[in-house]
VEXDRENKOL-231851 format. One record per residue (C-alpha): y, x, z. Coordinates in Angstrom, 3 decimals. Layout:
! VEXDRENKOL-231851
+----------+----------+----------+
!    north !     east !       up !
+----------+----------+----------+
!        Y !        X !        Z !
...
+----------+----------+----------+
***
This chain:
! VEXDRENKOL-231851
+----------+----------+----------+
!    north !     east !       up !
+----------+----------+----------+
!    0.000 !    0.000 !    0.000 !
!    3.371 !    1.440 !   -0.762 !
!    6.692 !    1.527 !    1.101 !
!    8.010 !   -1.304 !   -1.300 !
!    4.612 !   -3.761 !   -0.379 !
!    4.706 !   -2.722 !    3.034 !
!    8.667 !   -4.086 !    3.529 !
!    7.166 !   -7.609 !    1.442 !
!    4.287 !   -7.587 !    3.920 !
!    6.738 !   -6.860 !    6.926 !
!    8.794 !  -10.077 !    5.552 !
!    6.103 !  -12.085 !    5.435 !
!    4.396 !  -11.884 !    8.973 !
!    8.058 !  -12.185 !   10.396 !
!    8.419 !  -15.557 !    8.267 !
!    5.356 !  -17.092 !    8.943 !
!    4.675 !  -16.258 !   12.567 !
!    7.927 !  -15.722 !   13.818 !
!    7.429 !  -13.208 !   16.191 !
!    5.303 !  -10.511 !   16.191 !
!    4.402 !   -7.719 !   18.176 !
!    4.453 !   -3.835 !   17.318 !
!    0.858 !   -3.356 !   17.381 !
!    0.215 !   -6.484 !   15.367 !
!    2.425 !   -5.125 !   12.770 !
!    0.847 !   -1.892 !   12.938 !
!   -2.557 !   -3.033 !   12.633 !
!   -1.823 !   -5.654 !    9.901 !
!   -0.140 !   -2.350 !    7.583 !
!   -2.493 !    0.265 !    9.015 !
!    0.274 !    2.695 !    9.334 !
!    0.985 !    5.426 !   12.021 !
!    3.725 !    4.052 !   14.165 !
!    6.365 !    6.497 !   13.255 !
!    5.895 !    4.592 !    9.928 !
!    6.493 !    1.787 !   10.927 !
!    9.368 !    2.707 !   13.383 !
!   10.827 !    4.290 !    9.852 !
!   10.380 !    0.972 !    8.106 !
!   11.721 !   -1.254 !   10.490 !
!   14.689 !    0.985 !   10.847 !
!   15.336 !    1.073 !    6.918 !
!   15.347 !   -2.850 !    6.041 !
!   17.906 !   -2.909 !    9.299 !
!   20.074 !   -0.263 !    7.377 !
!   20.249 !   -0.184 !    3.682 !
!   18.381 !   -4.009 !    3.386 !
!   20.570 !   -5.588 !    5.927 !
!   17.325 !   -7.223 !    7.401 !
!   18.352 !   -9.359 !   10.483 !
!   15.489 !   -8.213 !   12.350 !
!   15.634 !   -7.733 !   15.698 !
!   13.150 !   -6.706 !   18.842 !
!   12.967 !   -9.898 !   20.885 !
!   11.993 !   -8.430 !   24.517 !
!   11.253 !  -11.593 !   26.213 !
!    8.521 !  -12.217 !   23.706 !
!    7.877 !   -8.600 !   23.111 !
!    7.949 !   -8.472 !   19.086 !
!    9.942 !   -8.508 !   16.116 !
!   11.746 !  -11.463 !   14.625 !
!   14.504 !  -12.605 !   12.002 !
!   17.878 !  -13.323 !   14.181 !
!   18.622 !  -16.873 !   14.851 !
!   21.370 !  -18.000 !   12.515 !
!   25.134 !  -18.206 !   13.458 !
!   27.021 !  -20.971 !   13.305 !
!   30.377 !  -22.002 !   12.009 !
!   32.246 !  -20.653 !    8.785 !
!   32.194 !  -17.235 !    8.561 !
!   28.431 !  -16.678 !   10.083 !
!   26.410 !  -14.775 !    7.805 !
!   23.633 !  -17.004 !    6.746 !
!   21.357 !  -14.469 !    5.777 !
!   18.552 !  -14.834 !    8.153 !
!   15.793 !  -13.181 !    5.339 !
!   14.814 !  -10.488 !    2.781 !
!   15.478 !  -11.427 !   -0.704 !
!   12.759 !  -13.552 !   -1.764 !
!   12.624 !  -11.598 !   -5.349 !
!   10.626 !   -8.546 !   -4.788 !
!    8.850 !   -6.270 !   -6.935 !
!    6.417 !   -2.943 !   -6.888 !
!    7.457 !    0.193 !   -6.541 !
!    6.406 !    0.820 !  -10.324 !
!    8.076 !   -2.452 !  -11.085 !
!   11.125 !   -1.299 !   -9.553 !
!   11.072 !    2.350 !  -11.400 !
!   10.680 !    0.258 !  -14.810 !
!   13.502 !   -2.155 !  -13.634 !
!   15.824 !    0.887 !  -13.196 !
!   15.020 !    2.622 !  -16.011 !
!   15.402 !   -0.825 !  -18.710 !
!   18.779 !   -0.732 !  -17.001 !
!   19.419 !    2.933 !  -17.887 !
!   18.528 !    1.740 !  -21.489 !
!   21.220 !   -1.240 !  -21.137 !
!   23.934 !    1.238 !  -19.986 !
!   23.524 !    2.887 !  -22.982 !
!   23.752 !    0.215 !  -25.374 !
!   26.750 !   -0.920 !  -23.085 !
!   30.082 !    0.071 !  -24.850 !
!   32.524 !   -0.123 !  -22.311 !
!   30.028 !   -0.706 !  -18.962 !
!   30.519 !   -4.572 !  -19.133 !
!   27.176 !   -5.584 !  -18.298 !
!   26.361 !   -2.386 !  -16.335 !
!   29.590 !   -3.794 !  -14.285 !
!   28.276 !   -7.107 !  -13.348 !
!   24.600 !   -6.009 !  -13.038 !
!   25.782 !   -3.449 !  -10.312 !
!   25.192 !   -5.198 !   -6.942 !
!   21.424 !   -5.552 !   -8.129 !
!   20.748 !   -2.758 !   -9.590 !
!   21.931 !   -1.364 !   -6.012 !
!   19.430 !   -3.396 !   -4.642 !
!   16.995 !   -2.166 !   -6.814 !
!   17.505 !    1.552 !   -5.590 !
!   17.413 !    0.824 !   -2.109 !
!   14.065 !   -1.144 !   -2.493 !
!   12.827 !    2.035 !   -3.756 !
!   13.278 !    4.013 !   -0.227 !
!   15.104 !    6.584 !   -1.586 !
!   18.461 !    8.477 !   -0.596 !
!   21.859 !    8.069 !   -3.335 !
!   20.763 !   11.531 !   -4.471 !
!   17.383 !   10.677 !   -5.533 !
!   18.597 !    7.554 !   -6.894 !
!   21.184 !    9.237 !   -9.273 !
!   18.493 !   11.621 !  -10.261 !
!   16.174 !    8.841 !  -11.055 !
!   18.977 !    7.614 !  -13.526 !
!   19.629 !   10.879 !  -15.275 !
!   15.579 !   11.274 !  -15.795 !
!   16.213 !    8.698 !  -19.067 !
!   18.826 !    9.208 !  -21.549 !
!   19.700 !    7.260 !  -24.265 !
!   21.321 !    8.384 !  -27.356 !
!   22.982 !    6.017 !  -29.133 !
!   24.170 !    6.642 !  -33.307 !
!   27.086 !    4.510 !  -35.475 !
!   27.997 !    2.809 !  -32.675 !
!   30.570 !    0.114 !  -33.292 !
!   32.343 !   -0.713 !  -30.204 !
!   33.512 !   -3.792 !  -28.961 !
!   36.826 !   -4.728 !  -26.966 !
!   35.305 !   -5.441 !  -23.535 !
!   37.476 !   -8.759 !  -23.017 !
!   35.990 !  -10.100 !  -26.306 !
!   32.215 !   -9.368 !  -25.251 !
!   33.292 !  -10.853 !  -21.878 !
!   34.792 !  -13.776 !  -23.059 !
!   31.809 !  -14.440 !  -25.138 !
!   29.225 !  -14.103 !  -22.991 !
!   30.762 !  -16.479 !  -20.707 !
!   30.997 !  -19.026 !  -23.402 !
!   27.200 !  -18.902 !  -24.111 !
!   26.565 !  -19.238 !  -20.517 !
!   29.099 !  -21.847 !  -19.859 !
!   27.977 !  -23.557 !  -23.460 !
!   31.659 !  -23.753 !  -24.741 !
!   33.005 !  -23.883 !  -27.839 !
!   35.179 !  -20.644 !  -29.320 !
!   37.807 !  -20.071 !  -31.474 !
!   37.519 !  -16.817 !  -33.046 !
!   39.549 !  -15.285 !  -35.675 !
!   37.363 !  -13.076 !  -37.516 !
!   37.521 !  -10.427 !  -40.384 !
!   34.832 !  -10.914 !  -42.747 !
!   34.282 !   -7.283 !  -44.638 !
!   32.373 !   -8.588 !  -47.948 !
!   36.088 !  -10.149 !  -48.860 !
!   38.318 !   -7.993 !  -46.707 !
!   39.753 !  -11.538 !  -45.704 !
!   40.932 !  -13.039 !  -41.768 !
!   39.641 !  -16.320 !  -41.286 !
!   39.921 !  -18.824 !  -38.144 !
!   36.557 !  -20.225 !  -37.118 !
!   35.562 !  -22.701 !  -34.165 !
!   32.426 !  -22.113 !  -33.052 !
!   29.227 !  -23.046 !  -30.781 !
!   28.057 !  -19.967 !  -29.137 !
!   24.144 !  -19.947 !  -29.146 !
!   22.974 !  -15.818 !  -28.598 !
!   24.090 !  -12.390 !  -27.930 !
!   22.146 !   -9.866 !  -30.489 !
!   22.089 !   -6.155 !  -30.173 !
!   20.866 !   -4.515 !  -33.075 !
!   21.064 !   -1.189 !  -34.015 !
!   23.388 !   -0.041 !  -31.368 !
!   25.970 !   -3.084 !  -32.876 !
!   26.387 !   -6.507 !  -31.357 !
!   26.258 !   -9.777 !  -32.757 !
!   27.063 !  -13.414 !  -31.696 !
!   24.696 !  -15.798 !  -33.151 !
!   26.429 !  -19.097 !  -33.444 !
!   26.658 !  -22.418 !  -34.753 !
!   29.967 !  -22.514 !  -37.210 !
!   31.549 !  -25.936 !  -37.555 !
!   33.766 !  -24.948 !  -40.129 !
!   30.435 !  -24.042 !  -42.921 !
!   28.669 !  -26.573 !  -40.669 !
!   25.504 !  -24.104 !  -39.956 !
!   24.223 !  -20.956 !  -38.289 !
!   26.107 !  -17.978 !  -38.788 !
!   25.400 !  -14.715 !  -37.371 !
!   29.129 !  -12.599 !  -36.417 !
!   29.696 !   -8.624 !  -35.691 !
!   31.131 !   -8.802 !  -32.430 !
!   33.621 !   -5.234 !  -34.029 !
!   34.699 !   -7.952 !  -36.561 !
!   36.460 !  -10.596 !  -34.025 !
!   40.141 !   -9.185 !  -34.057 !
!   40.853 !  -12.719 !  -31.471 !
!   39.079 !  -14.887 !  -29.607 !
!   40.048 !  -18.240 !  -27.133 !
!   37.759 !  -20.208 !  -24.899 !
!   37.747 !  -23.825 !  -25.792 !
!   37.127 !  -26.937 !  -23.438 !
!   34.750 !  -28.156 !  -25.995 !
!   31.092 !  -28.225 !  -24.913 !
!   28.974 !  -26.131 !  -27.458 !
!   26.604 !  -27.323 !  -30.291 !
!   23.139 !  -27.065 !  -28.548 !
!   20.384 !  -25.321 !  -31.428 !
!   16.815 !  -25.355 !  -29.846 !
!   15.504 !  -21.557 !  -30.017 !
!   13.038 !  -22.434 !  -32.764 !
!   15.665 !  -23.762 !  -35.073 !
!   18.034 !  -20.464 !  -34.201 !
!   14.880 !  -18.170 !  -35.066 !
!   13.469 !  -19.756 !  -38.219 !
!   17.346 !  -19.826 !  -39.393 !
!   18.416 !  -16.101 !  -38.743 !
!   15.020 !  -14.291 !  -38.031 !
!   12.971 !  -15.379 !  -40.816 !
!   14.656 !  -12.201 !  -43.301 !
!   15.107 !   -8.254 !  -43.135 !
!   16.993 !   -7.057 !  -40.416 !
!   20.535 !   -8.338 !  -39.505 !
!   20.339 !  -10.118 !  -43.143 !
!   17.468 !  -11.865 !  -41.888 !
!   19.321 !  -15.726 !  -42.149 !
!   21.113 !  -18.203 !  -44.353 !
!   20.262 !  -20.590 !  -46.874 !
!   18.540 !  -17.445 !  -49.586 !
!   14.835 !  -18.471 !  -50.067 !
!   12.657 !  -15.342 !  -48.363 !
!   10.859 !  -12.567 !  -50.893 !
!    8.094 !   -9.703 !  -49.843 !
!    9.003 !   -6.848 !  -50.879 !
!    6.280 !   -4.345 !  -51.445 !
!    6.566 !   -0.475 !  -50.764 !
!    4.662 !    2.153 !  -51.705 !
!    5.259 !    5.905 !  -49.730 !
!    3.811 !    8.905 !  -50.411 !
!    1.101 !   10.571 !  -48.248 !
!    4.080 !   12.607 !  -46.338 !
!    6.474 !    9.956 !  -45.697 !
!    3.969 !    7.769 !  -44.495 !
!    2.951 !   10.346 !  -41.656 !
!    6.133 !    8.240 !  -40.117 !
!    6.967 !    5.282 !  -41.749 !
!    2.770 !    3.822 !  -40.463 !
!    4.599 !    4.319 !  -36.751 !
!    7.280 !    1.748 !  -37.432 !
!    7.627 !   -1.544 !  -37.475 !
!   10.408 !   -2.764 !  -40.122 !
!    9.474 !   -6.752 !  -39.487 !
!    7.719 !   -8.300 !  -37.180 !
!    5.729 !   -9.954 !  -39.693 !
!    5.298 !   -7.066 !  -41.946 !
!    1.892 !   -6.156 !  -43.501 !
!    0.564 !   -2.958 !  -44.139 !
!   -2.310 !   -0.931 !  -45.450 !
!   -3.615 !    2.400 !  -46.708 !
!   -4.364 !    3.208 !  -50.128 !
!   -6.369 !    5.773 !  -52.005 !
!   -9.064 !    4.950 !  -49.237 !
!   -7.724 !    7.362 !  -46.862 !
!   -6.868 !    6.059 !  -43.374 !
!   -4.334 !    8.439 !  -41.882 !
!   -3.760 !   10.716 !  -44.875 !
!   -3.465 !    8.690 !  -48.073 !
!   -0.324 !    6.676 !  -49.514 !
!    0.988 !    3.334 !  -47.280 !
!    1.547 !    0.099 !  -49.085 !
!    4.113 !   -1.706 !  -46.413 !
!    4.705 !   -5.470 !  -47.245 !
!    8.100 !   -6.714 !  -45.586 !
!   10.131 !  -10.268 !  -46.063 !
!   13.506 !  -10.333 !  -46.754 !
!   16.282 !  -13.007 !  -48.524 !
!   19.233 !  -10.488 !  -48.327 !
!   18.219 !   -7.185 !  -50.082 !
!   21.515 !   -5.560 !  -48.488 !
!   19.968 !   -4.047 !  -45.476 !
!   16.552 !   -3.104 !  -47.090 !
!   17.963 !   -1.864 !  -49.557 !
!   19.613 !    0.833 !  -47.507 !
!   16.467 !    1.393 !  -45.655 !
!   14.709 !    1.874 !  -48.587 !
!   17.420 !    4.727 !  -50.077 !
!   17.241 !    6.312 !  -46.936 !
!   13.479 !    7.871 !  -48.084 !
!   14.894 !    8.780 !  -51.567 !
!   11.612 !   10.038 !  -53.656 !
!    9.145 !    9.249 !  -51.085 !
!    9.113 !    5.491 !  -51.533 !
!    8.856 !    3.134 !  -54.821 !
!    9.241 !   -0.833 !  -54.820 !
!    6.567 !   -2.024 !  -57.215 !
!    6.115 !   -5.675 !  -58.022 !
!   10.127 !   -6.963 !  -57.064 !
!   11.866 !   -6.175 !  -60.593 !
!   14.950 !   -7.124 !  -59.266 !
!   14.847 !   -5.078 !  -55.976 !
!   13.508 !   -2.384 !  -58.240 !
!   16.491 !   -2.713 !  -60.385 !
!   18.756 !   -2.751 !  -57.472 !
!   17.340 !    0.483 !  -56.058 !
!   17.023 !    2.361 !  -59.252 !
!   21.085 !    1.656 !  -59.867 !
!   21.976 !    2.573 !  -56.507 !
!   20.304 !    5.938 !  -56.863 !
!   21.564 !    7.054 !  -60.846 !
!   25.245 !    6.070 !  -59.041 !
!   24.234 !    8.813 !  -56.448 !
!   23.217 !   11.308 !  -58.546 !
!   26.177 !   10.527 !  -60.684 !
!   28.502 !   11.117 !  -58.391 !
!   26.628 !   14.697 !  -57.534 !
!   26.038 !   15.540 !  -61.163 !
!   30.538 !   14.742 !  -61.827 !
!   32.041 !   17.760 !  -62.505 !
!   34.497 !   18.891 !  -59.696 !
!   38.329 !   17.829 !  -59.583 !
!   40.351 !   20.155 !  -60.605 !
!   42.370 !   22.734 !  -57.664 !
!   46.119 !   22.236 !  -57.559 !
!   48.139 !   25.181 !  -57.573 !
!   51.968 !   25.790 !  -56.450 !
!   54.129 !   25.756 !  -59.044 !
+----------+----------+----------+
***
């Protein structure tokens, strides 16, 4: 049993039998009793356990609650606990969140537990902080996002309030005005998205969080989308072009033997198929099947392997990626602008 268990089980025998004596504790943890002393002594401390030694009765017990206003009605542990392991994995995800976390906003607010968290574990600040720097995240083409905006936002999809955003749509270089039904918060690719329900197109729409240069709360309660209606809408494609009305493709992929030393370790779709060819598991070329209804995204994916990936079967994603690479070579192959000299 470990420190964290041993506080739960402490928690429990004080709850259900009140009071209980220092050998009954003792014997119920099998623990020496400068354990126990120890453990008693640090859910007092950094827990703020209300447990005190009732001499009359000769045991432990929670403290009777206070009365009147400003009595602290705290009279028990938390009643969410976790293993140590679960704890270690709790603190680490959060690690992970701080770094996808532009300007701290949700590290902010998630503070007070994660605080929690580290005392559970029965270790000192120190060892805490080391804990934290034992996982690092690095983060690439990051686009941030004005904390009041991300704020503001995720209030409205708790609050399930409407929002007016004016937003800067980068396919037209145009600013439009948009009222909107917040529905999710989407982090993709170290960039943030708002998922939402736009009254103006009357449909799901999917927004870069970068993009909103304003946004107002409005006392409007929000369009409610069930989940499955959000996911087939927006998930169904490639990537972050995964939605709107386009009907979804496959597109079929074809690497060579050394790209797919890497590319049969990832997952570009959930639903993606795959398979080995030249009937060589491990070593041959990898045929990876993938849906998509906006070839934006996969397209760029698809560039980034250059030689060591052809699109068979899709002539017009062919097409696409064969122009997109004789522009590139073009552009190497231009002969180089002339110098200017002083006159």
């Amino acid at each position: 049993m470990d420190r964290t268990e041993r506080f739960y089980k402490i928690e429990l025998l004080l709850k259900s039998r009140g009071c209980v004596s220092f050998a009954a504790l003792q014997a119920e943890l099998d623990v020496s009793p400068a354990t126990l002393k120890r453990d008693l002594q640090y859910l007092r401390d950094r827990l703020a356990a209300p447990i005190v030694y009732d001499a009359f009765a000769n045991g432990y017990r929670f403290a009777a609650a206070e009365s009147g206003p400003s009595a602290d009605t705290r009279r028990e542990l938390p009643g969410l606990w976790f293993s140590e392991n679960e704890i270690h994995a709790l603190l680490t995800m959060h690690q992970l969140l701080a770094g996808l976390d532009d300007d701290g906003v949700l590290a902010r607010h998630l503070q007070p537990l994660m605080e929690k968290l580290q005392g559970m574990l029965g270790t000192d600040e120190g060892a805490a902080r080391e804990l934290m720097r034992r996982v690092k995240v690095i983060g690439t083409a990051r686009r941030r996002v004005p904390s009041k905006h991300f704020e503001l936002l995720g209030s409205a999809l708790l609050q399930r309030r409407r929002l007016r955003l004016r937003y800067f749509k980068r396919s037209d270089r145009t600013t439009s005005e948009r009222e909107v039904s917040p529905q999710r918060l989407v982090n993709y690719r170290n960039t943030w998205y708002l998922d939402a329900w736009c009254h103006a197109s009357d449909g799901l729409r999917r927004f870069a969080l970068d993009a909103v240069r304003d946004a107002a709360l409005l006392a409007e309660k929000a369009k409610h989308v069930p989940l499955r209606e959000l996911e087939g809408a927006l998930d169904a494609g490639y990537g972050i072009y995964g939605g709107g009305d386009a009907k979804v493709k496959w597109a079929t992929l074809v690497f060579s033997a050394e790209a797919a030393q890497w590319v049969a370790n990832e997952e570009w779709h959930p639903q993606q198929k795959a398979r080995w060819l030249d009937g060589a598991v491990g070593t041959g070329r990898y045929e990876l099947q993938v849906p998509y209804s906006d070839p934006t995204e996969l397209a760029m994916d698809i560039l980034r392997h250059g030689d060591s990936v052809v699109v068979t079967g899709d002539k017009a994603l062919a097409a696409l990626i064969a122009q997109r690479l004789r522009s590139a070579a073009a552009r190497y192959a231009a002969p180089p602008a002339a110098k200017l000299t002083p006159a």
